[in-house]
Structure formats: C-alpha cells, structure tokens
N, C-alpha and C positions, 0 to 999 in steps of 0.2 A: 785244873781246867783241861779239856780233853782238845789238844790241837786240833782234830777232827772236826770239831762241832761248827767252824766256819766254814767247812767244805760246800756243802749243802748252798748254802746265802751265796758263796762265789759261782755255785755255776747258776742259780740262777738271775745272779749280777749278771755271768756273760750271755744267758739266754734274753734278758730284756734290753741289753745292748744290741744282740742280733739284732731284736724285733726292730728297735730304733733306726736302724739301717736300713732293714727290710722298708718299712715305711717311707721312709725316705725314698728310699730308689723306685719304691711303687707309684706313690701319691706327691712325690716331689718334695722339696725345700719345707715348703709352708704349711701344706696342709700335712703331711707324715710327719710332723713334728707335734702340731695340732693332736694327732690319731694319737699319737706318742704317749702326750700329756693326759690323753682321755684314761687309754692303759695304767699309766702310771695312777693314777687316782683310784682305780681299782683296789689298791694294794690300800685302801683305806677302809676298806668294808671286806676283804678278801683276806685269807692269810696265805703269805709266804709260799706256804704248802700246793694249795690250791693252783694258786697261779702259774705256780710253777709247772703244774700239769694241764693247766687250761693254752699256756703259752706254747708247750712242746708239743700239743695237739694241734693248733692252729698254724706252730707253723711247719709239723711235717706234711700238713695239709693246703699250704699254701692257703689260708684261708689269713690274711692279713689288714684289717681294718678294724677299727675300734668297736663300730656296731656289731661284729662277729664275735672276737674278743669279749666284749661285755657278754652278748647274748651266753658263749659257753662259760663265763665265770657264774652266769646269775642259771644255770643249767636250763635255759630256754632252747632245747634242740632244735624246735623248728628254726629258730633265729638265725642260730649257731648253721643250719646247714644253711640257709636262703639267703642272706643277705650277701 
C-alpha cells in the first residue's frame, strides 16, 4: 500500500474544515453550519476529486455559501458567478 495515496483525502479534509470555518465566521453559528451540512451532502453525488476543485475555487474566490458551492459542483456557471 502506497503511504502517499492518503495524502490527496487529507488535504482535502483540511480544505472542507476551512470551508466550515469560513462559513461560520461569514453566516454565523447557525446558519454556517446549516451551509456546512449542505456542502457536506454534496460529497454524496460528487466525488472526492471534484470537490476538491470546486471547494479551492470558491474559496480562493471568496465565493462561500452553499447555493454557490452547489451551483459550481453541479457546473451551473451562471449560479456559480450570481448567487
């Protein structure tokens, strides 16, 4: 088994911890955790891969809420810029 091959899943462990933060400190307690769980559910129809590149676009873009999030996992660009 190749130690490497967990590399990949840990950072984007620590990239959907940012996000959880991030939401947090944007949209508060309650409802960034809400955003949170939406995100997370994502990774039920999404793989790994994806997300991982949908997350590190949204959030060097400061684009942080679940309706954006979703819009560029499911590649709805208009979504993804507007919301």
């Amino acid at each position: 088994m190749d130690p490497r091959a967990g590399v990949p899943r840990l950072a984007t462990a620590r990239r959907v911890r940012r996000v959880a933060r991030a939401l947090v400190a944007r949209l508060g307690s309650c409802i960034g955790n809400r955003h949170y769980i939406r995100v997370l559910q994502l990774l039920a129809n999404h793989t790994v891969d994806h997300m991982e590149g949908v997350l590190a676009g949204c959030l060097s873009r400061g684009e942080l809420d679940a309706a954006t999030i979703t819009g560029a996992a499911r590649g709805d660009a208009r979504r993804a810029v507007h919301q």
